[in-house]
C-alpha positions in Angstrom: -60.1 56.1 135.6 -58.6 58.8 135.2 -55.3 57.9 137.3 -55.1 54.8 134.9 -55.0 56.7 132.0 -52.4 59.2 133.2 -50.4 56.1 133.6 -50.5 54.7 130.3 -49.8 58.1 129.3 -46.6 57.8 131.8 -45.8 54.3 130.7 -45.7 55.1 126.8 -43.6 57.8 127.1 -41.2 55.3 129.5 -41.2 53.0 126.2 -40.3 55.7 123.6 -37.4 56.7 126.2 -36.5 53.2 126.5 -36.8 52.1 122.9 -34.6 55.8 121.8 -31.5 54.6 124.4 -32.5 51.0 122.8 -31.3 52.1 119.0 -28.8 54.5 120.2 -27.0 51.6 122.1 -27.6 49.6 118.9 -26.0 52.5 117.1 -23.1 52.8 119.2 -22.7 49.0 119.4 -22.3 49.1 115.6 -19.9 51.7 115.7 -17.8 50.1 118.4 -18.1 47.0 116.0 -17.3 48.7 113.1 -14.2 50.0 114.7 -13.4 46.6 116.2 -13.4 45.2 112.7 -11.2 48.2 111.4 -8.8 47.5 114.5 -8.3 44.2 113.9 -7.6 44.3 110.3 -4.9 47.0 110.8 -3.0 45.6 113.5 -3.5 42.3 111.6 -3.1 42.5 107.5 0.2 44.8 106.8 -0.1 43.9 102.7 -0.9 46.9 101.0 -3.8 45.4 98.5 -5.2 43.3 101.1 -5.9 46.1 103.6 -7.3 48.3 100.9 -9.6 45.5 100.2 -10.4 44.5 103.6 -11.0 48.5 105.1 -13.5 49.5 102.1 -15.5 45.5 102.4 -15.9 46.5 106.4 -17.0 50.0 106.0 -19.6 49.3 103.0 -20.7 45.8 105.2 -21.4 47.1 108.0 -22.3 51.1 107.2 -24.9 52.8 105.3 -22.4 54.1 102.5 -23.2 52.2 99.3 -19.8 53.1 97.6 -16.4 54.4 99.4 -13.2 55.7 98.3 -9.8 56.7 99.7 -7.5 60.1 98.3 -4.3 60.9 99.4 -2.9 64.7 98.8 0.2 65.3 96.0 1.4 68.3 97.7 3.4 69.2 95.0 0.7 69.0 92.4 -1.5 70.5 94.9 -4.1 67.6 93.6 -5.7 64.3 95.2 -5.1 61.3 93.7 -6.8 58.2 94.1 -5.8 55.5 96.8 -8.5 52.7 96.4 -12.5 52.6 95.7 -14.9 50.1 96.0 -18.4 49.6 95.2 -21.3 47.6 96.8 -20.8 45.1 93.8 -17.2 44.9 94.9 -15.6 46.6 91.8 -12.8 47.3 93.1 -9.4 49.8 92.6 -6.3 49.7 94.5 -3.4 51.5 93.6 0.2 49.5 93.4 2.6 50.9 96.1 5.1 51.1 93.6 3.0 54.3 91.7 2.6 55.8 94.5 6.8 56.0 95.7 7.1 57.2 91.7 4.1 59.3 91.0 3.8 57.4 88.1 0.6 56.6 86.3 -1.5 57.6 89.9 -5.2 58.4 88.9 -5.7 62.2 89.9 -9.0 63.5 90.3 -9.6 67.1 89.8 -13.2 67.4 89.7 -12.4 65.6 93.8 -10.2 69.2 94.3 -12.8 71.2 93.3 -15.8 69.2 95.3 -16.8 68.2 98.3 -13.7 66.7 98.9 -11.4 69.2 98.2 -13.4 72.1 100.2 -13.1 69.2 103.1 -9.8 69.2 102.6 -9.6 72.8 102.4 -12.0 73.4 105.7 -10.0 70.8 107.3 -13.6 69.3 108.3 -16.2 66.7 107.2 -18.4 68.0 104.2 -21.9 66.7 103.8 -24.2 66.8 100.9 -27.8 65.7 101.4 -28.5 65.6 97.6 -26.1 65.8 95.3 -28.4 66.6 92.3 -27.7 70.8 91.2 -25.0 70.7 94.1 -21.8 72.8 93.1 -19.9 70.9 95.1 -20.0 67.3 93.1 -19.6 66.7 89.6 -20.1 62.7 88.6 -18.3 63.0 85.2 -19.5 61.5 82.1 -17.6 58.3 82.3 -18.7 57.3 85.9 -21.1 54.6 85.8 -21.7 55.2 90.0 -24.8 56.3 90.3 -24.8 59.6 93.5 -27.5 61.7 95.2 -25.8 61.5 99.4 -22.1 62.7 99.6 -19.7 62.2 102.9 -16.3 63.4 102.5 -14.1 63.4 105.6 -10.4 64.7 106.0 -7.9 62.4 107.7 -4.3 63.4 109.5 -1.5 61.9 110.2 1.6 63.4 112.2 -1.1 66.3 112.6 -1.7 67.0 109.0 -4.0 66.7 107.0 -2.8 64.0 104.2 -6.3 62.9 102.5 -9.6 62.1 102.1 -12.3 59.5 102.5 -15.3 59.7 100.3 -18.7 57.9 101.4 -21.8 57.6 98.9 -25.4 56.5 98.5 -27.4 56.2 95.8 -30.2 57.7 97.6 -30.8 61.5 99.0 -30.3 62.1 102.8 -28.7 58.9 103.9 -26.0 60.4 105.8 -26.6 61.6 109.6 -24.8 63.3 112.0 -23.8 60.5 113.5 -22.2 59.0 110.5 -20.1 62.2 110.3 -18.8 61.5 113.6 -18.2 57.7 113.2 -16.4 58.8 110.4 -14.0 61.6 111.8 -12.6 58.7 114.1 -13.0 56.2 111.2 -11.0 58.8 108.7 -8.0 58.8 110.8 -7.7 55.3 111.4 -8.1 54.3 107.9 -5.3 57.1 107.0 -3.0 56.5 108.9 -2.8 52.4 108.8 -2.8 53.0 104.9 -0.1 55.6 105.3 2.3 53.3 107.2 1.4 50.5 104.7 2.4 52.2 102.2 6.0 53.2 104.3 6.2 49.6 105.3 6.4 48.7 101.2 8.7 51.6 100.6 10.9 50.5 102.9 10.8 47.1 102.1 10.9 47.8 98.4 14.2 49.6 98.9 15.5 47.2 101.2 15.1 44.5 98.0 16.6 46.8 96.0 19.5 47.4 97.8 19.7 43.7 98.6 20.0 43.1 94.5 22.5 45.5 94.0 24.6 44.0 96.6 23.8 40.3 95.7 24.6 41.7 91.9 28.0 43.6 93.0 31.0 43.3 91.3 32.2 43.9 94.6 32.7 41.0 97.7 30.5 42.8 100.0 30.6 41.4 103.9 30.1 42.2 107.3 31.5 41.5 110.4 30.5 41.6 113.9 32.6 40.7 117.4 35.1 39.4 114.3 32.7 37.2 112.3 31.1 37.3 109.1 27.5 37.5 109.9 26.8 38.0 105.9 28.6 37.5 102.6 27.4 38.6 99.3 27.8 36.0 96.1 30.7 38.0 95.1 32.8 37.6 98.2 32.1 34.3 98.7 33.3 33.8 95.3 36.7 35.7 95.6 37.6 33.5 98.9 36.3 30.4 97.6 34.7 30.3 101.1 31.0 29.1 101.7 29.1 31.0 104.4 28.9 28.1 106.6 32.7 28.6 106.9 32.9 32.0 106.7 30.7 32.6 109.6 33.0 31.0 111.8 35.9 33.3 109.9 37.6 36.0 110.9 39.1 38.7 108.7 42.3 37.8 110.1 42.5 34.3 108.8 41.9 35.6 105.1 44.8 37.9 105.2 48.5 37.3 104.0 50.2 39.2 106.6 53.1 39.0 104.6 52.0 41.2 102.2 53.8 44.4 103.6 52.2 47.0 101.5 50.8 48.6 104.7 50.8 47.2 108.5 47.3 45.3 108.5 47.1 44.0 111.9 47.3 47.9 113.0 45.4 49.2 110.3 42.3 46.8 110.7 42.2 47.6 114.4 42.1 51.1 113.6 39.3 50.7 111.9 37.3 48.8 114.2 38.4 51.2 117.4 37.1 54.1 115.2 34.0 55.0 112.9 35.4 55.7 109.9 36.4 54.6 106.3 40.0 53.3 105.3 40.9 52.3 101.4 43.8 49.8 101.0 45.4 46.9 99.2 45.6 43.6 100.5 46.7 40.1 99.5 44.2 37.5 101.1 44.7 33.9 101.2 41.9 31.6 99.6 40.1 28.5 100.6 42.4 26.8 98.2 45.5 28.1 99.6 45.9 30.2 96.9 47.2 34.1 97.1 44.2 36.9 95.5 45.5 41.1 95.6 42.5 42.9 96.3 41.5 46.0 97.0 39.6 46.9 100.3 37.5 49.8 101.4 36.8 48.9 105.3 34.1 50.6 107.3 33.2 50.6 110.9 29.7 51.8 112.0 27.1 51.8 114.5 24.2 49.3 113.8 21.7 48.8 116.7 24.6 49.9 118.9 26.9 47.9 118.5 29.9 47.6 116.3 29.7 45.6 112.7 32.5 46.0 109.8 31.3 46.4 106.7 34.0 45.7 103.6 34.2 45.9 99.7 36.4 43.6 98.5 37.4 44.1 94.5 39.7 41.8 93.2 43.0 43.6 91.5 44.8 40.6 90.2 44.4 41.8 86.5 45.3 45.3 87.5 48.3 44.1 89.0 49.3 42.6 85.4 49.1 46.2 83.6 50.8 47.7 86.3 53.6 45.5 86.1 53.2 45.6 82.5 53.2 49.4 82.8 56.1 49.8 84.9 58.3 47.1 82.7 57.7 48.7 79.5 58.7 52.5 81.3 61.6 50.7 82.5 62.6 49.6 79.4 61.8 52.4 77.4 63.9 55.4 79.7 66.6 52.7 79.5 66.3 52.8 75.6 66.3 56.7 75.3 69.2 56.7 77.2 71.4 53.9 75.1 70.4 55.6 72.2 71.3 59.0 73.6 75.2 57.4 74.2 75.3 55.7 71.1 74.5 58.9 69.1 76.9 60.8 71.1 79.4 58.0 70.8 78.6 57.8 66.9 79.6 61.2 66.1 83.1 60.8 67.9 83.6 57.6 65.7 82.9 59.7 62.8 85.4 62.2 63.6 88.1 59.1 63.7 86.5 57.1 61.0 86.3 60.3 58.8 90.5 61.0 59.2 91.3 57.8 59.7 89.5 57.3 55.7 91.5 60.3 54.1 94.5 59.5 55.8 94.5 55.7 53.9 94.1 57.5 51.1 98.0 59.3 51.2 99.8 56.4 52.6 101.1 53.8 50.7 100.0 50.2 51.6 102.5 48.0 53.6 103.9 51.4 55.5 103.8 51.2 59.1 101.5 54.3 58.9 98.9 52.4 56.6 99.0 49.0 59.4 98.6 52.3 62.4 95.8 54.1 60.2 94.3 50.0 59.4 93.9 49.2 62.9 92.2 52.7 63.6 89.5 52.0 61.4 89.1 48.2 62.7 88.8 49.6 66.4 86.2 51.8 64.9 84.4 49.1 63.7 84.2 47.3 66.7 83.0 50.8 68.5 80.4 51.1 65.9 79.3 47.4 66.7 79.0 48.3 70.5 76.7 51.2 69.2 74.6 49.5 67.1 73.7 46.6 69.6 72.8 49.9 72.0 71.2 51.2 68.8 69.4 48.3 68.8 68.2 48.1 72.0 67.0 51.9 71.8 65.8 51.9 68.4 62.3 51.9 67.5 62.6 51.8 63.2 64.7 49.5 61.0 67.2 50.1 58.6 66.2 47.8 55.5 62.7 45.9 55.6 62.1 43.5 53.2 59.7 39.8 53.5 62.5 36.9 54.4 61.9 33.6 54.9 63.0 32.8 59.3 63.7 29.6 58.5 66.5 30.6 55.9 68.2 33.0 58.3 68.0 30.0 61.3 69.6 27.7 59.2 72.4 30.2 58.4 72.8 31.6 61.5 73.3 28.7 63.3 75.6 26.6 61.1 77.7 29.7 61.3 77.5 29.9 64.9 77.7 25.6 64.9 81.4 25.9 63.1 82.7 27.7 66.2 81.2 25.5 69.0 81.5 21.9 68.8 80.9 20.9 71.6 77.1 21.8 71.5 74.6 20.0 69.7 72.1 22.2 67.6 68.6 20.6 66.8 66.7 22.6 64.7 62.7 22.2 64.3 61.1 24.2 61.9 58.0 24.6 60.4 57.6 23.8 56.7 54.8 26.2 56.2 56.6 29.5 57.4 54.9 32.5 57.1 57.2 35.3 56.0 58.3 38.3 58.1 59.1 41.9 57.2 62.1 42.7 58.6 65.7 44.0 58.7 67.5 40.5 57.8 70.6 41.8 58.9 69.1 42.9 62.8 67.2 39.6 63.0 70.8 37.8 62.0 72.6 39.6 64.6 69.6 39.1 67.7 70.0 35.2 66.8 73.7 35.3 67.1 73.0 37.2 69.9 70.9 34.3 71.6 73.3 31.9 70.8 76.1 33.2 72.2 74.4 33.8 75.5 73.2 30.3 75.2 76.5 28.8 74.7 78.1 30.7 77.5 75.2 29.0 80.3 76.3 25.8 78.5 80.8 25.8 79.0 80.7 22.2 79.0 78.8 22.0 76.0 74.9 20.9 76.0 71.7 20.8 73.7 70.8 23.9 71.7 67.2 23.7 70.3 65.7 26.4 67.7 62.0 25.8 66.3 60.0 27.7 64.7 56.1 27.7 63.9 53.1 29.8 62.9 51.2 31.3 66.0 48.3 34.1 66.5 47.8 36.6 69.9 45.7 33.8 70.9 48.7 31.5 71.8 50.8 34.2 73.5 48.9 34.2 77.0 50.3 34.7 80.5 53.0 37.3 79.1 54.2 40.7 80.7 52.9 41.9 77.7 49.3 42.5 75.9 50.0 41.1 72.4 48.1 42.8 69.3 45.8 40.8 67.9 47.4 39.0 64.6 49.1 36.2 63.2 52.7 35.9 64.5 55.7 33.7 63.6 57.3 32.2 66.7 61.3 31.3 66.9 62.1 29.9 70.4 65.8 29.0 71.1 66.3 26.6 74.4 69.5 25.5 76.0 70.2 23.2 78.1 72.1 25.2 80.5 73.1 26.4 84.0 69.2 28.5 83.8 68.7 32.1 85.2 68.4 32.6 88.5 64.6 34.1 89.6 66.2 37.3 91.1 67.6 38.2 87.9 65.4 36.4 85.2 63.2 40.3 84.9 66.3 42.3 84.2 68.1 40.2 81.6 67.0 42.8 78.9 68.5 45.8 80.5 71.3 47.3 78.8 74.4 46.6 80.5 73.2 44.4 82.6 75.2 40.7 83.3 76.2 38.2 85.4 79.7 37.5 83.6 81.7 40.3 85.0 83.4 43.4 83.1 86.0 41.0 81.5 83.5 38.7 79.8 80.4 40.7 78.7 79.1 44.4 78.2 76.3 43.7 78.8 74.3 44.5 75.3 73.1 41.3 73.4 70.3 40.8 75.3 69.0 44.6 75.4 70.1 44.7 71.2 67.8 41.8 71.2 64.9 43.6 72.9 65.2 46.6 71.2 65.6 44.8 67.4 62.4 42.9 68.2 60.4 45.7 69.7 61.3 48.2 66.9 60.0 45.2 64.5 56.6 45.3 66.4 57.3 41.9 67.8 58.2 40.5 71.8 60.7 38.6 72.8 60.7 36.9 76.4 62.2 34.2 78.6 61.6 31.5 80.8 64.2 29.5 82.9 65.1 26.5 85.2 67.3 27.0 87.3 70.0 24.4 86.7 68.1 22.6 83.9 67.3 24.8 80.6 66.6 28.8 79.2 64.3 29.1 76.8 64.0 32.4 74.9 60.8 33.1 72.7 60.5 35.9 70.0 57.4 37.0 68.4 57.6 38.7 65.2 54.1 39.7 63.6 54.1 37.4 60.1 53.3 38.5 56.1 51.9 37.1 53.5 54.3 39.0 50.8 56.9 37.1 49.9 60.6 36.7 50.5 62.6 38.5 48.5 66.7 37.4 48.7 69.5 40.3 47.3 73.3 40.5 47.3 74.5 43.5 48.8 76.4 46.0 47.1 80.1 45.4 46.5 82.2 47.4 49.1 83.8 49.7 46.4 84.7 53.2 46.9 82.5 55.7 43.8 84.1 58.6 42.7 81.5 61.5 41.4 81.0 64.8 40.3 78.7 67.6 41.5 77.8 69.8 44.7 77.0 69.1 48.2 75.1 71.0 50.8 77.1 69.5 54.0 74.7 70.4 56.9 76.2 69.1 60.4 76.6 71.4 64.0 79.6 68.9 64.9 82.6 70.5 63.8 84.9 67.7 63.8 82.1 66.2 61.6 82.1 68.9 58.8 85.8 68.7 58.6 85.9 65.2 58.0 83.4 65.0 55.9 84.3 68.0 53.7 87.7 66.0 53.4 85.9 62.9 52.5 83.2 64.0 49.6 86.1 66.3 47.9 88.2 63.2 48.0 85.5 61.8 45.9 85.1 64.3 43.7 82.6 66.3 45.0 82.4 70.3 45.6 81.3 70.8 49.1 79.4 73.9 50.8 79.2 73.6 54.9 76.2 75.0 57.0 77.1 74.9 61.0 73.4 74.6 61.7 70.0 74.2 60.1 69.2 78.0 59.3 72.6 78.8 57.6 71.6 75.6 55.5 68.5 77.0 54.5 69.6 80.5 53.7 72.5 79.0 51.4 69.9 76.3 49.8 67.4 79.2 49.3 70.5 81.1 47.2 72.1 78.3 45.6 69.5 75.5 45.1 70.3 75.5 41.3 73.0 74.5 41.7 73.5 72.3 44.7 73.0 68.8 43.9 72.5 66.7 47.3 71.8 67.6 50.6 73.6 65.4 53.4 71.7 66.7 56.2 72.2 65.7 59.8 69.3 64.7 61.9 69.7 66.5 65.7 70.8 69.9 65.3 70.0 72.8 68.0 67.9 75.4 66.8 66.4 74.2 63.7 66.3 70.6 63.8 66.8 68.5 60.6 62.8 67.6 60.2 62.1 71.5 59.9 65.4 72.0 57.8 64.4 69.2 55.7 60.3 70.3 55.3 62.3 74.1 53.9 64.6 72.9 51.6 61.7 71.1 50.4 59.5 74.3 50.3 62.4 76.0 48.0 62.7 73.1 45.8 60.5 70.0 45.6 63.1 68.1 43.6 65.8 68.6 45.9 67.7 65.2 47.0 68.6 64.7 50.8 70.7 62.6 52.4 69.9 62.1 56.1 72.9 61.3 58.3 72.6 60.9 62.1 74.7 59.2 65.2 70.7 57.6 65.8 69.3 54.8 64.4 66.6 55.1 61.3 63.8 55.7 63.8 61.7 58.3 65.2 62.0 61.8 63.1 64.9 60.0 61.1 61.6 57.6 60.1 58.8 60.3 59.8 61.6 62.5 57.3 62.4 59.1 55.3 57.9 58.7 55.0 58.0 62.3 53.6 60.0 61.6 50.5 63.9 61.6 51.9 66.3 59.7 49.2 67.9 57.6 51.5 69.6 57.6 55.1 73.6 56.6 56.2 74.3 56.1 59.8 77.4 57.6 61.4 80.3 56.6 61.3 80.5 56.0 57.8 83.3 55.0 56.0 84.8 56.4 52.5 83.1 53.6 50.7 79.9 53.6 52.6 79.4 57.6 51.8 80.7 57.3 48.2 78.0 54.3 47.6 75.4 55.9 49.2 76.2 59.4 47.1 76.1 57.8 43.8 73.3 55.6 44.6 70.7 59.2 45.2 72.6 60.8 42.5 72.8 58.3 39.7 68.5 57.7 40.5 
């Protein structure tokens, strides 16, 4: 009896073993499953929100926690903010990747630093709280609707340090074991660091789409190329070539070059760059699907990608560039060329003036019909024919006008070209003009002489004779595209004059406006109408410009901006010579120049006081203002220049009445002194009559 009941005894205490390896093998078979499930989902799900929501479902499923959250550390802020939560209800919160990269908007939870989690944190081990009610360590806040009494916070690490948190609760007091602290120091680092590289994976495919859009969006032709094949093309580049990327994959960057294109060597230069890592910036010409030509601009870049070789390049298309260069390098061209014909013509102007100047008061004491007079007569006709060759250099140089007035184009065409019509027969002039002209301001006599000047060059393409048509018509910027030249936005009158000649050659079509510049040899031509031409129209704010056929026709087009005021038509003075009375201030640092025209204005009448140089003229002005009348000042002096001799004699006397003289055209300083209140402006040479017309004009005012 009693060995049977020291069995049972035996046999119970065999069960209770039994039955506690029974629920500890249970125990551990849920936390291998538990782990399973955790496994699979991270190896598995690799969306962000999806994970989130699939680790917190598995852990409150299939674990005694009722609610569970996850905290990652803001080292910076020294704070925990919130990753995702979930309830057993399945309110859920999961933070968007995107707040996280920015630390923008992220939920931080202080009251977590200064609880259970953050001392877990701070421990660097699990913290449990049996019951949460009076506990230091917990605070629910007075918005949380969760309701707490058993706390589980575990720390997590990843690349072995500590990054965050996991927070497991119950509703009820002393839920939490032992065991669950251990299940959930392996849990803790699972969960961590799948949601850690999640989060990596999204950053870097975020910035993977974001540098995909910027490249899809360049400007730029962005491609590269590997064993000499495009492997990709942005929208850009596909563009520029006019290539799809069907046949650009089977391109090489060879087959879009124009080798021909010599602004550097690019067979050696592109295999430079792929024999060496590195970066090279240079222009090219490439050759489009359409055959036609594109100048670009290429930076070229060789570089390591999963070792091997690719070519990445940046293609930017310089076409327009091109324009402005050309543009730029024309109008530099053109304006050195005009400093320097003006620089001659002044130079040469004041050597007329000495000859003019003796030539005048020598006419004066010789008695007409003498062999002296005809000597002296054909002095001052030679002069005149310098002074012509000056004033079409003048006119190419110039940048002002002598007398601007509104005139009707059409008026001056018709003139002009019966006049030049009576010396050539043998060409037929058709004339097509538009009814409605808009008027132009403008120095008739300039605009007279650049139309002779076209005619004349037109009539020497045609020796045989030939067609010559002129046509005019009323035009805006809009109309004057695919010029060297960026017009300025307005309305313009147009005058093109066509011929149907031997044409301009395409060598020498670009430099047909350069002073002295022909193809008819010394004897023929100097070399001047054309550059006259361009300087007249440029110094009226306009463009001129040419296109030719070679063998067939010339066409030359002038733009001159239009005006609404209307023409105004006067006779020129009568070429008399004007005696007067009175004092002159002669101011000129040419001494040949003060002679002469001493002689000349006492010849006239005139008392005359000579200054050398600018500051002599302003000491004798400051003396004898009272009783000086006029003031021929000269424009380029050394020293004190004419403006500042000009802005003195002003200073000492308001009223005082200048006469601006210069070898230079009215442009420039000569312009800015004539805006200030000069009373008027004669060009040298000048003749006897000219100076005595020009005196009395300032003087009788």
């Amino acid at each position: 009896m009693l060995k049977t009941e020291q069995e049972d005894k035996s046999l119970n205490i065999l069960r209770e073993q039994v039955k506690a390896i029974q629920e500890r093998y249970e125990n551990r078979t849920s936390d291998l499953s538990v782990i399973h499930e955790l496994g699979s989902v991270i190896i598995n799900v690799h969306e962000f929100r999806r994970l989130c929501e699939e680790i917190l479902e598995i852990i409150i499923q299939n674990t005694v926690a009722e609610n569970c959250s996850v905290m990652f550390q803001d080292r910076k802020k020294e704070s925990l903010y919130l990753i995702c939560a979930s309830d057993y209800n399945k309110q859920r919160y999961v933070i968007d990747p995107r707040m996280v990269f920015s630390k923008e908007g992220v939920i931080y939870s202080p009251d977590a630093d200064r609880g259970a989690a953050g001392k877990a944190l701070k421990d660097k081990n699990p913290v449990l709280i049996e019951n949460a009610e009076g506990s230091d360590l917990f605070s629910a806040g007075t918005e949380t609707q969760v309701k707490i009494k058993s706390l589980l916070s575990v720390p997590f690490y990843i690349e072995e340090r500590i990054r965050g948190v996991i927070n497991l609760s119950h509703s009820k007091p002393g839920i939490f074991t032992m065991d669950d602290v251990n299940l959930f120091r392996v849990i803790a680092d699972f969960v961590g660091v799948s949601l850690y590289s999640s989060l990596n994976y999204h950053k870097l495919k975020s910035s993977e789409e974001n540098f995909r859009s910027l490249i899809e969006h360049s400007n730029n032709g962005i491609a590269i190329l590997q064993n000499d094949l495009h492997i990709y093309a942005n929208p850009k580049y596909k563009e520029l070539t006019g290539y799809s990327f069907a046949d650009l994959s089977r391109l090489s960057i060879d087959k879009l070059m124009d080798f021909s294109y010599q602004q550097a060597d690019l067979r050696m230069l592109l295999n430079h760059i792929w024999a060496n890592t590195g970066n090279e910036l240079f222009n090219a010409r490439i050759i489009k699907q359409n055959g036609e030509l594109l100048d670009v601009e290429i930076s070229a870049s060789s570089v390591l990608y999963y070792g091997r070789m690719i070519l990445v390049i940046s293609m930017l298309d310089i076409s327009d560039r091109k324009i402005l260069e050309k543009q730029l390098i024309y109008a530099q061209k053109m304006q050195s060329m005009g400093t320097l014909a003006g620089g001659i013509a002044h130079n040469f102007n004041n050597l007329l003036m000495g000859i003019q100047g003796n030539a005048s008061i020598a006419l004066l004491d010789v008695k007409e019909g003498s062999p002296t007079h005809k000597n002296l007569t054909n002095i001052e006709k030679l002069v005149r024919s310098g002074a012509n060759l000056t004033s079409q250099l003048l006119g190419y140089a110039r940048e002002g006008k002598f007398e601007v007035k509104p005139i009707n184009l059409n008026l001056i065409v018709k003139e002009t070209s019966e006049t030049f019509g009576a010396t050539r027969k043998d060409i037929q002039i058709i004339l097509d003009l538009e009814p409605k002209i808009a008027g132009v301001k403008a120095d008739q006599g300039q605009i007279e002489q650049t139309l002779l000047n076209l005619y004349i060059n037109s009539a020497d393409a045609m020796p045989h004779g030939g067609t010559l048509t002129i046509k005019t018509s009323n035009v805006s910027d809009r109309d004057i595209i695919n010029k060297p030249y960026m017009a300025k936005k307005g309305k313009y009158l147009l005058v093109t004059v066509n011929d149907t000649g031997s044409g301009i050659a395409p060598g020498i079509v670009d430099r047909v406006f350069e002073p002295f510049f022909t193809t008819k040899g010394l004897a023929k031509g100097t070399g001047l109408g054309l550059a006259s031409a361009y300087g007249i129209i440029k110094g009226h704010g306009g463009y001129i410009d040419v296109s030719s056929i070679l063998g067939r026709e010339t066409t030359f087009s002038i733009y001159l901006p239009s005006t609404e005021e209307s023409f105004v038509n006067e006779d020129a003075m009568a070429d008399k010579l004007i005696t007067g009375a009175g004092t002159i201030l002669l101011v000129d640092d040419e001494e040949i120049i003060t002679y002469t025209g001493e002689q000349m204005l006492k010849k006239l009448g005139y008392n005359v006081i000579v200054a050398e140089n600018g500051k002599k003229a302003i000491d004798i002005f400051s003396k004898e203002h009272k009783n000086i009348n006029l003031v021929l000042l000269d424009l380029v002096m050394p020293g004190i220049g004419g403006m500042e001799t000009f802005d003195r004699i002003k200073e000492i006397d308001s009223n005082a009445r200048v006469l601006l003289s210069s070898g230079y055209s009215l442009d420039g300083q000569a312009r800015e002194i004539m805006d200030r209140g000069c009373n008027g402006f004669i060009q040298k040479p000048f003749t006897l009559n000219n100076i005595s017309q020009k005196v009395r004009e300032i003087l009788g005012s």
